[in-house]
C-alpha positions as CSV (number, residue, x, y, z in Angstrom):
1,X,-17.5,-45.0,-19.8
2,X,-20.2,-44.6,-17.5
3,X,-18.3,-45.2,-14.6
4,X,-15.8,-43.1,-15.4
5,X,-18.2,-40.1,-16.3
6,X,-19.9,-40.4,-12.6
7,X,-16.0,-40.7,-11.3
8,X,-15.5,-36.8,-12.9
9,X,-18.9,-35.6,-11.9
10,X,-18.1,-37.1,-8.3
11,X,-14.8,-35.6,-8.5
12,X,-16.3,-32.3,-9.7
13,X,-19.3,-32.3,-7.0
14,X,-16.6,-32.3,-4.2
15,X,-14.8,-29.8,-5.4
16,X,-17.4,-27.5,-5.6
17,X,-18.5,-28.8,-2.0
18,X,-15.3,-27.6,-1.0
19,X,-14.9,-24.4,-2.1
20,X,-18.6,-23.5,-0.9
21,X,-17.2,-25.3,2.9
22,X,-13.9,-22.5,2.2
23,X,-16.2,-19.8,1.5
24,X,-18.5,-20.7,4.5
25,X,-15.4,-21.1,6.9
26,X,-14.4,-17.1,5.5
27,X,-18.0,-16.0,5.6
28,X,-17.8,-17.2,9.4
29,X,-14.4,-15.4,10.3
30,X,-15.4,-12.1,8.7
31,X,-18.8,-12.1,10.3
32,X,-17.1,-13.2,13.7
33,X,-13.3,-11.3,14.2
34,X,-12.9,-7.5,13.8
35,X,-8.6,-8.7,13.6
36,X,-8.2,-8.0,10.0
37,X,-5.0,-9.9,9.9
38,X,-6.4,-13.1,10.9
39,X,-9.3,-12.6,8.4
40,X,-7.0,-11.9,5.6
41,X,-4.9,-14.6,6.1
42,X,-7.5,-16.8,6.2
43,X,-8.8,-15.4,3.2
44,X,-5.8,-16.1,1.7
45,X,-5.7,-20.0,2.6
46,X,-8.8,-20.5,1.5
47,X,-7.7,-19.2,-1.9
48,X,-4.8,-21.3,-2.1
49,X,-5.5,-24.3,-0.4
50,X,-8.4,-24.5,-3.3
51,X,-6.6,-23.5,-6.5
52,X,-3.5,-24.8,-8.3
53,X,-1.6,-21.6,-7.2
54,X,1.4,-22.2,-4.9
55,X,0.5,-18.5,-3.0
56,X,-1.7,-16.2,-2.1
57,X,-1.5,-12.7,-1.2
58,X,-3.4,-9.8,-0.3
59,X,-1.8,-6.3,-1.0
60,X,-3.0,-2.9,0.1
61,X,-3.3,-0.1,-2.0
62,X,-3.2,3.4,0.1
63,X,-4.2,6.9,-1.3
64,X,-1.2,7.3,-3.4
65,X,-1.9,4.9,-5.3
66,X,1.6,2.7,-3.4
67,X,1.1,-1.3,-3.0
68,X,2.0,-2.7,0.6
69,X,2.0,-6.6,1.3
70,X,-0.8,-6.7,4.2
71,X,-0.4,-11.0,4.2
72,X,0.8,-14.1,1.8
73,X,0.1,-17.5,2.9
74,X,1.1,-20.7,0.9
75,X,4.5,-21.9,-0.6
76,X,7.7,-19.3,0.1
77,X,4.8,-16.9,1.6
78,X,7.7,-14.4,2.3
79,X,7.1,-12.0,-0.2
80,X,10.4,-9.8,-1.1
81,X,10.1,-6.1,-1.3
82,X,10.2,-4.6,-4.2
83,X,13.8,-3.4,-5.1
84,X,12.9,-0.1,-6.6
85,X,11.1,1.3,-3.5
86,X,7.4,1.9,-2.8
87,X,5.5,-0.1,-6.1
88,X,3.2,2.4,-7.6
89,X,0.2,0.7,-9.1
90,X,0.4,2.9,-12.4
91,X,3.5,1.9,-12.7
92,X,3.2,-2.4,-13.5
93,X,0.3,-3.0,-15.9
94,X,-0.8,-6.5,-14.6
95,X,-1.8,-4.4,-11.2
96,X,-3.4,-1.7,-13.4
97,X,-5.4,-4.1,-15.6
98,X,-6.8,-6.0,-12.6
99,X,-7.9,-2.4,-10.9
100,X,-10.0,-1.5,-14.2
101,X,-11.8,-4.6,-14.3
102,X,-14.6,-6.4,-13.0
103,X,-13.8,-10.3,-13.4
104,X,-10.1,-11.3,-12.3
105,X,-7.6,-11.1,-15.0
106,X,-6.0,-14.6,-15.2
107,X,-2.9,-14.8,-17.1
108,X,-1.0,-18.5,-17.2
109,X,2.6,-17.8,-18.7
110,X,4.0,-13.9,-17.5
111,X,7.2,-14.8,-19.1
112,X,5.3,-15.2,-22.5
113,X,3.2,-12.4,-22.8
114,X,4.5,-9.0,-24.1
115,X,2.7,-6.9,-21.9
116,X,3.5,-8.6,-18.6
117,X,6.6,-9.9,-18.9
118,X,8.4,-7.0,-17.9
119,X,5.9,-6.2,-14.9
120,X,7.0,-6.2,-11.3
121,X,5.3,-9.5,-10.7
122,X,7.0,-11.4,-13.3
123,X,10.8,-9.6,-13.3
124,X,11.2,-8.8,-9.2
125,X,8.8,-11.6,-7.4
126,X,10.1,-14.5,-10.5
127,X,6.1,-15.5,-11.1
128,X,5.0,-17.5,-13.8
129,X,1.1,-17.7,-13.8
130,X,-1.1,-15.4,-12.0
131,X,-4.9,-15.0,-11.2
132,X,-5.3,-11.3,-9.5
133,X,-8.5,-9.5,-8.2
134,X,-9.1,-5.8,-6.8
135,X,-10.3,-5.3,-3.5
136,X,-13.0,-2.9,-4.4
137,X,-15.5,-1.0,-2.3
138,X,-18.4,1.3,-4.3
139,X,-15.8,4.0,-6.0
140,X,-13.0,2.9,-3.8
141,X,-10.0,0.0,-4.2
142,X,-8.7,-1.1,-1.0
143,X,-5.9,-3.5,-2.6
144,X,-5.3,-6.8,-4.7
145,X,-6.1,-10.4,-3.8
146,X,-2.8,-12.5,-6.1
147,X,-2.6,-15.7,-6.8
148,X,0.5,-17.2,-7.8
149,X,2.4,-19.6,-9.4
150,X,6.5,-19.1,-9.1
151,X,8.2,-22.9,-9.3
152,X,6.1,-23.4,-13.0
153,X,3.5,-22.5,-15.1
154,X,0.0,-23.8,-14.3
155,X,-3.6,-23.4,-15.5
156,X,-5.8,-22.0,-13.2
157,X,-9.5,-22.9,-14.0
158,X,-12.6,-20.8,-14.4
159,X,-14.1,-21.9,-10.9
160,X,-10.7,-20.5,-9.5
161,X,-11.2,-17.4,-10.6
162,X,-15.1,-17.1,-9.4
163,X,-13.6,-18.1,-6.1
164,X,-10.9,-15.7,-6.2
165,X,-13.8,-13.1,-6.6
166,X,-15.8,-14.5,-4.2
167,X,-13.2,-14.3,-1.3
168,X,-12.5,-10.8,-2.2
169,X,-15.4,-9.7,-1.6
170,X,-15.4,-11.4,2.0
171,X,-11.8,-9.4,2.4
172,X,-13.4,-6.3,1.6
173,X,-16.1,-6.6,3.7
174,X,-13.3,-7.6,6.7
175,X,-11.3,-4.2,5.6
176,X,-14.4,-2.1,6.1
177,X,-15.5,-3.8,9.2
178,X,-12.4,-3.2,10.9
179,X,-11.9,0.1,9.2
180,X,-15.0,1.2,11.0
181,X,-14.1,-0.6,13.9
182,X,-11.2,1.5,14.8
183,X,-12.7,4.8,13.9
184,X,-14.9,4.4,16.4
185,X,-12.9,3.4,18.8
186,X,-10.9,6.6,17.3
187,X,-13.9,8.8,17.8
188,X,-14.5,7.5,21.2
189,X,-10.6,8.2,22.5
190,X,-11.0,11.6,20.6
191,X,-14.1,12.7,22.3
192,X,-12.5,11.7,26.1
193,X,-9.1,13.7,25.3
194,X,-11.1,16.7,24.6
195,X,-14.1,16.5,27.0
196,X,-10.3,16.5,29.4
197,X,-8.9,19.4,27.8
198,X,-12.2,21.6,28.1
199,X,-12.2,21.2,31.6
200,X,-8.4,22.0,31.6
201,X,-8.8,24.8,29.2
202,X,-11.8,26.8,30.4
203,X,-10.0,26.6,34.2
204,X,-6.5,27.9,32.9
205,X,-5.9,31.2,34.1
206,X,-4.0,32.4,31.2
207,X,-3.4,32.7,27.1
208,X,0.1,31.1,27.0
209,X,-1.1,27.8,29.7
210,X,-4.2,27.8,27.5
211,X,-2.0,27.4,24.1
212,X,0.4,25.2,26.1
213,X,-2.1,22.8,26.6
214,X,-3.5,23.3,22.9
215,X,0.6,22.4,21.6
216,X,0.4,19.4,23.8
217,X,-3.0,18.4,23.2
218,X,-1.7,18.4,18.9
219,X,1.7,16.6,19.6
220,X,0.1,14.2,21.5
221,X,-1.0,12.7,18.9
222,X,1.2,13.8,15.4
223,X,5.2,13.7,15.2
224,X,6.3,18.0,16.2
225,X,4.5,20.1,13.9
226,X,4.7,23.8,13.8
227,X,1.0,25.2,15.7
228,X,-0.4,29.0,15.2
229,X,-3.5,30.3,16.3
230,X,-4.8,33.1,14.1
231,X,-7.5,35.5,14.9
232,X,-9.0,36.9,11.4
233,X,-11.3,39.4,11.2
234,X,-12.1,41.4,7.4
235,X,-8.5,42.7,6.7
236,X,-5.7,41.9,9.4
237,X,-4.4,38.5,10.6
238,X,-3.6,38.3,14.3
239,X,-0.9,36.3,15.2
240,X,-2.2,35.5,18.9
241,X,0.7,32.1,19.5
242,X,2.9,30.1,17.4
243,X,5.6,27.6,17.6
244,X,9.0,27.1,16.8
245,X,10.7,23.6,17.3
246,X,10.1,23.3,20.7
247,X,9.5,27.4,21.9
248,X,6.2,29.0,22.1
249,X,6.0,32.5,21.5
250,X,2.9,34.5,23.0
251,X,3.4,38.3,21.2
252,X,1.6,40.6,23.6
253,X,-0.1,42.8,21.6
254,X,-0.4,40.2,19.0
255,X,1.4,40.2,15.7
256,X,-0.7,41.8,12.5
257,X,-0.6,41.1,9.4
258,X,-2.2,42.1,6.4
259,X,-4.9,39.8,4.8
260,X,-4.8,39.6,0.8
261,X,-8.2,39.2,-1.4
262,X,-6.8,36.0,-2.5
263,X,-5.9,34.7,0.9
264,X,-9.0,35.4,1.8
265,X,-10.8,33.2,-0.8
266,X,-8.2,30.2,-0.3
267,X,-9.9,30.4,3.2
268,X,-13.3,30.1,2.1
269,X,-13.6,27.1,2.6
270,X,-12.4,26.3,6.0
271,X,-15.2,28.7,7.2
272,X,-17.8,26.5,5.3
273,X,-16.7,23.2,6.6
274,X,-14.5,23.6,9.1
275,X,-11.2,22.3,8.1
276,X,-9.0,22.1,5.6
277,X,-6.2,19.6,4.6
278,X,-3.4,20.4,2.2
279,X,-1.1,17.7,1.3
280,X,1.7,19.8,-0.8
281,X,1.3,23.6,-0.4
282,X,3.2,24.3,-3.2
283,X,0.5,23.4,-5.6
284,X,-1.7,26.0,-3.1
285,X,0.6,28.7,-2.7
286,X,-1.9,31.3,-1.7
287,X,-1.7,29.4,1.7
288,X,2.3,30.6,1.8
289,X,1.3,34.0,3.4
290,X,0.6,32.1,6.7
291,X,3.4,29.1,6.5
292,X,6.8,29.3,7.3
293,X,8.7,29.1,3.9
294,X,10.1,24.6,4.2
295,X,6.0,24.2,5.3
296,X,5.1,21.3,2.7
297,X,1.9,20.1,4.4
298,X,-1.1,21.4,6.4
299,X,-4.5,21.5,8.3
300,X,-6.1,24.4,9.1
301,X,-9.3,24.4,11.3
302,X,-12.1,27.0,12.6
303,X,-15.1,26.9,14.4
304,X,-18.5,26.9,12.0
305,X,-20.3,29.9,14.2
306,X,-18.9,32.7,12.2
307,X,-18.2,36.4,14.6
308,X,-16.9,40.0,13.6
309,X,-13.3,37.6,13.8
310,X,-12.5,34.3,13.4
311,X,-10.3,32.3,14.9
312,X,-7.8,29.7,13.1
313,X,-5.6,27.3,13.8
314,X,-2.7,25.9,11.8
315,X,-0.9,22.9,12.0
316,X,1.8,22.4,9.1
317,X,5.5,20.3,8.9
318,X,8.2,20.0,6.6
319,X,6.9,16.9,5.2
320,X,4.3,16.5,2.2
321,X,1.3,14.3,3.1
322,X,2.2,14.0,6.8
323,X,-1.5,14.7,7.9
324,X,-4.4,11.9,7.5
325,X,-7.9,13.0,7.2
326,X,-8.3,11.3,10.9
327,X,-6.3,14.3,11.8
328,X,-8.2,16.9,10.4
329,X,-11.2,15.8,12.6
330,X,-9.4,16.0,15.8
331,X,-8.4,19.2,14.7
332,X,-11.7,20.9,13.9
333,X,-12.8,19.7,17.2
334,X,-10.4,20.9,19.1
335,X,-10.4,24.3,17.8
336,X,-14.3,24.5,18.7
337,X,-12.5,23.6,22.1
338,X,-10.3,26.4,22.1
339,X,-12.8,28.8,21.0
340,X,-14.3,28.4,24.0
341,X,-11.7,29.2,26.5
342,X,-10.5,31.7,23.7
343,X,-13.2,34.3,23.1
């Protein structure tokens, strides 16, 4: 008997050796690779290769709430799609649980339990026993760390799960490093374009090169928007250049138009901060007045030194959330920019 307890506490002192060795060997890559892929996916074999689950996987979560396979590793680690489309995290309740909690939610038979059994996880990816965590950062959840089970059920223990947590937490920390990673590499390409285009813009001899280099200096980096540039002053907007499909129109004098009270509120706050980002205008139809009618999304951006006018520039498409607030930054740059070579 006694030989047999030391055998289990030998047993149980290894494993526990190995998962601190898997944690170490994660610790290491995060604190070493700013490739978030690799990271990931050795998050993910440290997960498996120390549990009874046959996969792991870490899914992405972005701002609307869709789920996006970033990496699986493990047994048939090629995940299938989902068949319905973009999975909305609201709409499988294993997902939603695991987002409201704290500790992993472990659940060993899908097919067995009434609220699961019907969930995305259990009808379109065929799983039978699941241990799932959220990726979460202060307020913020980044995505899911799953481990699964598909072949049979198994019984994943209580150390599993604290591991699972454990190696979450690593993956966030590798999502945020190489979040901030590539915004300042981001920054630092943002701030050469437009140190560039200043140089261009203030030695242009006239308007329409000046907005020609604004229009390219936008669709350089998103997919043909529709551009304006706006002077405002207290009751009349000033078309001074716009855009259509490919043509740029200059109106010499400029195009006026009149400037509503409640236009002039919806603006506020792009005078206060700079920029503004709408993802759907029709739930902000104020903004209509100065969008083309099929304008679904937009960014609008002035400079902060207020003047008798003020100058605004628009940037809107057809699509609804086409604009990322990466976007918007470049934007209320530029148009301090143009408000240079623009008096």
């Amino acid at each position: 008997q006694i030989a047999l307890a030391n055998q289990s506490l030998y047993a149980e002192a290894r494993r526990h050796r190995n998962i601190a060795q898997a944690l170490a060997v994660v610790t290491g890559m995060v604190s070493q690779s700013l490739d978030p892929d690799e990271v990931l996916r050795t998050c993910c074999e440290a997960a498996q290769t120390y549990s009874v689950g046959e996969r792991a996987a870490i899914y992405l979560i972005d701002q609307h709430g869709h789920v996006t396979l970033a990496v699986a590793y493990g047994q048939d680690s090629d995940v299938p799609p989902s068949a319905r489309g973009p999975l909305l995290v609201a709409d499988d309740p294993l997902l939603t649980d695991a987002l409201h909690s704290t500790e992993p939610v472990v659940v060993n038979d899908l097919t067995s339990s009434a609220r699961y059994a019907t969930s995305w996880t259990s009808q379109e990816l065929g799983l039978r026993s699941v241990a799932v965590c959220a990726l979460r950062a202060a307020d913020t959840t980044l995505g899911i760390l799953l481990l699964d089970s598909h072949t049979g059920q198994v019984q994943f223990a209580r150390d599993e799960a604290e591991l699972l947590s454990q190696i979450a937490g690593q993956a966030v920390v590798a999502l945020r490093q190489a979040s901030l990673h590539a915004q300042t590499r981001e920054q630092a390409a943002r701030t050469t374009q437009l140190l560039e285009l200043t140089a261009a813009m203030t030695t242009a001899v006239d308007f329409e090169a000046i907005f020609e280099r604004i229009v390219n200096a936008v669709r350089s980096r998103m997919d043909g928007p529709a551009i304006s540039l706006l002077r405002i002053d207290e009751h009349v907007i000033q078309v001074l250049a716009t855009t259509t499909g490919a043509r740029m129109r200059c109106p010499s004098p400029p195009q006026r138009l009149p400037l509503s009270a409640e236009l002039r509120a919806a603006l506020q706050p792009v005078w206060e901060r700079g920029s503004l980002r709408v993802d759907d205008v029709r739930v902000y139809p104020t903004l209509t007045q100065i969008a083309r009618p099929e304008t679904r999304s937009v960014v609008l951006a002035a400079p902060l030194e207020r003047g008798e006018t003020d100058m605004l520039l628009t940037v809107s498409t057809t699509k609804v959330a086409a604009f990322t607030s990466a976007d918007e930054r470049y934007l209320a740059d530029l148009v301090r920019v143009i408000k240079l070579a623009v008096p």
